[in-house]
N, C-alpha and C positions, 0 to 999 in steps of 0.2 A: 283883859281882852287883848289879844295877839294884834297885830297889823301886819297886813297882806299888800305885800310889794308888787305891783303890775309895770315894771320897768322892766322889757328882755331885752335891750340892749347888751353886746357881746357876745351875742349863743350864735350867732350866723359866723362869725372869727373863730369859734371855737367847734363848729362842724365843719369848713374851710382847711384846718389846721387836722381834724381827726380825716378827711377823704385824702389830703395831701399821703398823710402818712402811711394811710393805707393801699395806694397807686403806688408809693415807692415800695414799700413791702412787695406788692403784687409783682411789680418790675422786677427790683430784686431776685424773687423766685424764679422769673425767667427767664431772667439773662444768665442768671446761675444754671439753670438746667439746660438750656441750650448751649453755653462754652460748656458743659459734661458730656451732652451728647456731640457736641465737635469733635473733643478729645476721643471719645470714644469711635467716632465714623474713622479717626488718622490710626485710632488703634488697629481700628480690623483692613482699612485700607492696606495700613503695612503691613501688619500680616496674610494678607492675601498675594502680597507682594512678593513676601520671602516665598510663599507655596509655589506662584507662578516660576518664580525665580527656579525652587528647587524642579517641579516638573519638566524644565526648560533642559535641566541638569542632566534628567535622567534620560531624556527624547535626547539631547548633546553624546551622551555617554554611552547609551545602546544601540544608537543609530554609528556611531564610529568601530566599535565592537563588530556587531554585525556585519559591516562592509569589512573589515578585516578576514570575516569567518569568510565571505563569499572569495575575495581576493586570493585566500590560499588554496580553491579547490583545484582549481588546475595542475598545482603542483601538489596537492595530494592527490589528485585523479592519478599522478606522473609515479609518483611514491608505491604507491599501489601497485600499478601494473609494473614497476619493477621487481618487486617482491613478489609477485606471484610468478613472473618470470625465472626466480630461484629457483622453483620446485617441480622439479620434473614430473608428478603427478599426483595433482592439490586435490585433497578433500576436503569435507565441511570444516573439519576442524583447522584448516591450515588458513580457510577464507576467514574464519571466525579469529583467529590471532592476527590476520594481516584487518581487518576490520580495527581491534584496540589496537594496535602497532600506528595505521592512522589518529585513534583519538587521541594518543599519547605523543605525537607530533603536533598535531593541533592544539590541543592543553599544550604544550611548551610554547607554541610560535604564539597564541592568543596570552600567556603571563607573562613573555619576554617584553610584545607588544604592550600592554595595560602598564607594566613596569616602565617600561623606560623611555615609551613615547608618550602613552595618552594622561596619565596624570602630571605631565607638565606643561597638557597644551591645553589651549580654551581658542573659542574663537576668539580674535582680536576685537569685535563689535559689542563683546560684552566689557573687556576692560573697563572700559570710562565710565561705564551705565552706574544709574543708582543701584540698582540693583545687580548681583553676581551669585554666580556659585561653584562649588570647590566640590572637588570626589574626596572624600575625608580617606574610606578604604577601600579597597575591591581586591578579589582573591577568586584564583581559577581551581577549580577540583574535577579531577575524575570520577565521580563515586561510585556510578554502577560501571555496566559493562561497556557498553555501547556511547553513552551519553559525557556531554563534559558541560559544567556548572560554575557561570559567573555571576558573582554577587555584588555587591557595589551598595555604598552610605553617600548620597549626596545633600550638600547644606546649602540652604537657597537663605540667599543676605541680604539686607538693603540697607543705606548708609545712616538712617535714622534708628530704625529697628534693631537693639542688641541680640535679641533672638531669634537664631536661626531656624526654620523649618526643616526637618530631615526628613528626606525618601529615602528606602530602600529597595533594589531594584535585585532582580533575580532574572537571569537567563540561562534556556534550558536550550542547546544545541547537541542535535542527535549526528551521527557520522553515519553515511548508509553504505548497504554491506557491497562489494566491490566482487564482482562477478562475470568471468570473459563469457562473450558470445561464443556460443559454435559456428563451428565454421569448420569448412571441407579440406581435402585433404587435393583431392581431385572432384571436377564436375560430372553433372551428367548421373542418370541413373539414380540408383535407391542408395538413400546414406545408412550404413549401417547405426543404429544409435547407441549409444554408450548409456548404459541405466546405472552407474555411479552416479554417488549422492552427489558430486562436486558437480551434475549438469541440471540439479535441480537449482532454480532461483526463488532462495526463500524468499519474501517479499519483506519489506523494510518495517519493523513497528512503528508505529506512528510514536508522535510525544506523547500525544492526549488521551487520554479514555472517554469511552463513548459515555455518555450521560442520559437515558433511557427511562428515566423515572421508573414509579412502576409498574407501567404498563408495558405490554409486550412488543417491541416495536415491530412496526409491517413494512416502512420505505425510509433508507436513508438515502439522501442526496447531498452531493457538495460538503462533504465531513472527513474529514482523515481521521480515525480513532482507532483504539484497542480495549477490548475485555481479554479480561485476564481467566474467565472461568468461562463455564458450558456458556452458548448462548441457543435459546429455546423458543423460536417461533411460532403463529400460524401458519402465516407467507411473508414473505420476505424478498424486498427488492430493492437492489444497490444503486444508483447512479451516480453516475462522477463522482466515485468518493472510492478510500484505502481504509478497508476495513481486515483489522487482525484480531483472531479470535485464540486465544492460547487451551485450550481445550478443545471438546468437540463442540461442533452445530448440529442443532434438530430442527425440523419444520414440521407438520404438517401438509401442509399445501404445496402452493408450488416457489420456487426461487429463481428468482432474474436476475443478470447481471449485465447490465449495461453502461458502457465505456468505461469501468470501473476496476479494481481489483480485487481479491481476497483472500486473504492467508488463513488457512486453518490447521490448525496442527496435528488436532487429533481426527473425528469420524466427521463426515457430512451425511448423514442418515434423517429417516424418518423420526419422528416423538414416539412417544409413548402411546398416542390415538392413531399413530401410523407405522405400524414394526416394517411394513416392508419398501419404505424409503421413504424421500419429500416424493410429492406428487408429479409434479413436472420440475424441467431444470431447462434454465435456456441461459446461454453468455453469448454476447452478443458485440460488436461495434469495439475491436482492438482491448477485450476484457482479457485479465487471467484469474487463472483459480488456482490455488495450492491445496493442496487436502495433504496432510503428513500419514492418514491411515487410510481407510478407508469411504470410499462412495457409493451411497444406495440410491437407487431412482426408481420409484414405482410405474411410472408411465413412461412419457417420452423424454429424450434429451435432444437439444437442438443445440449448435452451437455452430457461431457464423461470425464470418468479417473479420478475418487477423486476429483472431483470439487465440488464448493458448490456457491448456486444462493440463497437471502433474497431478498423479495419482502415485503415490506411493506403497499403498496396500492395492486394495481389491476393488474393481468396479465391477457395479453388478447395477445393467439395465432391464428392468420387467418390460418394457416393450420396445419402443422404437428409440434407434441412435443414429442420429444427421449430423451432420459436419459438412461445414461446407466453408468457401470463401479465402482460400488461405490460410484455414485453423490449424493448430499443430498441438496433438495430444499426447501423452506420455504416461504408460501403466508400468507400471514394477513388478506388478503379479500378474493373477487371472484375470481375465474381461471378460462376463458373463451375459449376454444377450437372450432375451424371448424371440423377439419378431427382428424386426431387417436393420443391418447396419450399409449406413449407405454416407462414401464419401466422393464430395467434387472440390476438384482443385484442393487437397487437404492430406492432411499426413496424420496418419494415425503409427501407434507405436507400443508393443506390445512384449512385455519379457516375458511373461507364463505362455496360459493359452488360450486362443477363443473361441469359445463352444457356447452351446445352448444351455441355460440356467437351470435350476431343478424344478421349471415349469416346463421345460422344453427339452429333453434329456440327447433327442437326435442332434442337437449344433444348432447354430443362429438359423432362423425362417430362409430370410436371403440376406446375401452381400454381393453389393454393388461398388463398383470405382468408377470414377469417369474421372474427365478431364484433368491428365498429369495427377492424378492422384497415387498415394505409396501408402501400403501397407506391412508393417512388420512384424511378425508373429514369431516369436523367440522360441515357443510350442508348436503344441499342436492347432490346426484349424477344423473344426468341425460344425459345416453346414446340412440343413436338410433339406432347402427345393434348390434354386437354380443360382449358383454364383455369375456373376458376370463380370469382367476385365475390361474396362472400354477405354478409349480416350490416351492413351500416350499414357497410361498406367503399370503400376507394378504392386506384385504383388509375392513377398518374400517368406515364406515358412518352413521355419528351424525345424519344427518335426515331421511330422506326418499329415495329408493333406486327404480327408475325406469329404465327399461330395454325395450325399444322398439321392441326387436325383441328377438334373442338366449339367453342363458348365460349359461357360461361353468367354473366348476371351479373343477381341479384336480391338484395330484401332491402332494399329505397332506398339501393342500392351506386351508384358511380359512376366511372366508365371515362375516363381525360384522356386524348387522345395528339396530343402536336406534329406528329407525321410522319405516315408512311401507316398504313392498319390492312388486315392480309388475312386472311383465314380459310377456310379450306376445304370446311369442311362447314356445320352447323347454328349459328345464331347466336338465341341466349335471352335477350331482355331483357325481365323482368319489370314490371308494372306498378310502378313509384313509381321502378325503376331506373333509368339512362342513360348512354351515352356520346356522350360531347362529341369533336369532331377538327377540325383543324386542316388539317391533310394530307388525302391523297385515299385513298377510300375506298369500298367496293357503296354504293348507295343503301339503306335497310335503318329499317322501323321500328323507335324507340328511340334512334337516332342522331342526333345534332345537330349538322351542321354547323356552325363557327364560321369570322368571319372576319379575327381577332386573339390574338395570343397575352394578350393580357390579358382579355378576353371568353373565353379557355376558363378563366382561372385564376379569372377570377368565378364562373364556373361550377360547379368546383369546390369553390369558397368557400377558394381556399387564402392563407395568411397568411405572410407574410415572419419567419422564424426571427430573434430580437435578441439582445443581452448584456442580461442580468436581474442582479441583483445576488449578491454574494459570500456562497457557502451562509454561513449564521452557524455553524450545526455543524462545519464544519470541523476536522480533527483537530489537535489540538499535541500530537506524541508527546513523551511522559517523557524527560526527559533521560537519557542515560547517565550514572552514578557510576563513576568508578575511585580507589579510595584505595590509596598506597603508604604501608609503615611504614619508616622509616627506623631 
């Protein structure tokens, strides 16, 4: 038979001895994992340290660049209008090499500068710091036409941390194109205007391209960008923004432009839902437009406030055209009108000729001038009701001047015409008014025979349009920044 011990003395010493052991254990574990994650928090500290460091590098290094690109414009603005001073009589292609002639000064003064000054300087407030960083390389290119390309590796350091953090940094600096103002020869009177390419101002491409998703966009505001193909709207409105389109524009509806710009190269027409133009067209508030071919307008065109419109093909209005406010227009070809064209205080400019459209085959409805406003018709002028001349106006026609119906010109206004002049009904020339002709014409008080084309051009008191110098305002857009983290 067994015997069964009822003595437990000892087992309280020996569960004492097993919790000990297992609190140290436990401890253990977490004093271990928490000096891991220390380790670990100094790891990503430091390395957060070199990024700072390196970012520090690249805002130190584009922000010095930069201010170098803006420092030299005055003496490229200076470069420029020397060089175009060379050439006794600059076209697109002469402005277009003195454009790279700039960015190929600019690329040397911005590599001479990166060379020999900026990769041996730092501010002095980083020396001491735990942290620093160094431009390892950077290189200046010309690649395209227009554009000059700084690139840059910076290595952001800290004095614990062996490895560096590298940024690479990319700057895109455009040169814009260098262009004299017109300007007179003498004052007073109607300026004759020069339709050489050299008096068109192509407007500047942006850096960017527009970003449009793909939906059709209706309003861009506050944007500088360029497409490079058709752009294809319903309606379309520009504000405070530099918009260049390398092909043709269509609309639909109608297109605004206000305080704004636009370069287009090729057509400004209606779509495909509209063959015979955008609907309405209005620029407004010190806007311009480029069109490199042609302009359609199915209805009205309005155009006000120190604005300025180049047309290098053909415009063609199906109804009404307003100008008003100090606007200043310029056609290369024909100006085709339905209903009335009507300018105040405003300069229109015409190398073919203005007549009524193939809705309207007698000439525009009416034409009005008032207030110091000028008209220049390089052709012929062909209206069918009542023209009127008002206001300290002129009004200048290289061919032949037909009047369907009235014609009224007061106001100390004044009437050129090279060719013949006919008019059908009533003819109103106010006291202090006149027309001067060349051509044949009724005998008619108020009219003055001339027998030179430069004895009518005295008469008019008009003045040969020149090259004036390179606006100093001129724009230098911001460079683009692109930084990669490595």
């Amino acid at each position: 038979m067994m015997t069964k011990f009822k003595n437990e003395q000892g087992y309280a010493l020996l569960v004492v001895v097993l919790l000990v052991v297992l609190i140290m254990g436990f401890f253990t574990f977490f004093m271990s994992a928490s000096l891991s994650n220390t380790k670990q928090e100094q790891r990503v500290d430091q390395h957060n340290l070199s990024v700072v460091a390196a970012e520090m590098g690249v805002d130190y290094y584009t922000n010095a660049i930069t201010n170098k690109f803006y420092e030299q414009s005055n003496g490229l603005l200076e470069f420029a209008q020397t060089e175009i001073g060379k050439i006794e009589r600059p076209v697109d292609s002469d402005y277009n090499n003195i454009q790279s002639s700039v960015r190929d000064k600019l690329s040397s003064d911005l590599n001479n500068y990166v060379r020999n000054q900026l990769t041996n300087s730092i501010d002095p407030i980083f020396k001491n710091s735990i942290f620093s960083f160094r431009l390892n390389n950077i290189k200046v290119e010309s690649k395209d036409e227009y554009n000059i390309f700084v690139s840059g590796i910076v290595h952001g350091e800290n004095t614990v941390d062996a490895n560096p953090k590298i940024l690479t940094f990319d700057l895109t600096f455009s040169v814009p194109e260098f262009r004299p103002n017109p300007e007179n020869n003498s004052g007073g009177g109607l300026v004759i205007p020069d339709f050489d390419e050299s008096q068109f101002p192509r407007l500047n491409k942006p850096s960017q391209g527009c970003e449009f998703g793909n939906n059709k966009v209706e309003k861009i505001s506050y944007k500088d960008c360029f497409v490079e193909s058709d752009l294809d709207s319903d309606k379309l409105t520009i504000d405070n923004s530099h918009l260049y389109i390398g092909r043709d524009m269509t609309a639909k509806n109608d297109v605004n432009i206000d305080s704004s710009s636009l370069s287009i190269i090729g057509n400004l027409a209606g779509n495909k839902q509209n063959s015979d133009g955008i609907n309405n067209f209005k620029i407004n508030n010190n806007s311009t437009l480029y069109v490199g071919e042609d302009l359609e307008v199915k209805n009205d065109a309005e155009l006000s406030n120190n604005s300025m419109l180049y047309v290098r093909g053909k415009l063609d209005s199906k109804n009404n055209f307003t100008v008003s406010g100090n606007t200043n227009i310029t056609v290369v070809e024909n100006m085709t009108v339905k209903n009335n064209v009507s300018l105040d205080n405003s300069t229109l400019n015409i190398k073919g000729n203005l007549e009524g459209n193939k809705n309207n085959s007698d000439g525009i409805n009416n034409l009005k001038l008032n207030n110091n406003s000028s008209l220049f018709v390089g052709g012929n002028l062909e209206v069918k009701n009542n023209p009127e001349i008002l206001g300290n106006s002129i009004l200048f026609v290289g061919g032949n001047l037909d009047s369907k119906n009235n014609f009224k010109v007061s106001g100390n206004s004044k009437v050129c015409i090279v060719g013949s002049f006919s008019y059908n009904n009533n003819l109103e020339i106010e006291s202090g008014s006149n027309i001067y002709i060349l051509g044949k014409t009724k005998p008619q008080s108020g009219v003055t025979k001339v027998d030179s084309l430069e004895k009518l051009k005295s008469s008019c008191k008009m003045s040969v349009e020149s090259l004036g110098g390179i606006d100093s305002n001129i724009t230098w857009d911001k460079p683009n920044v692109e930084v990669v983290y490595e």
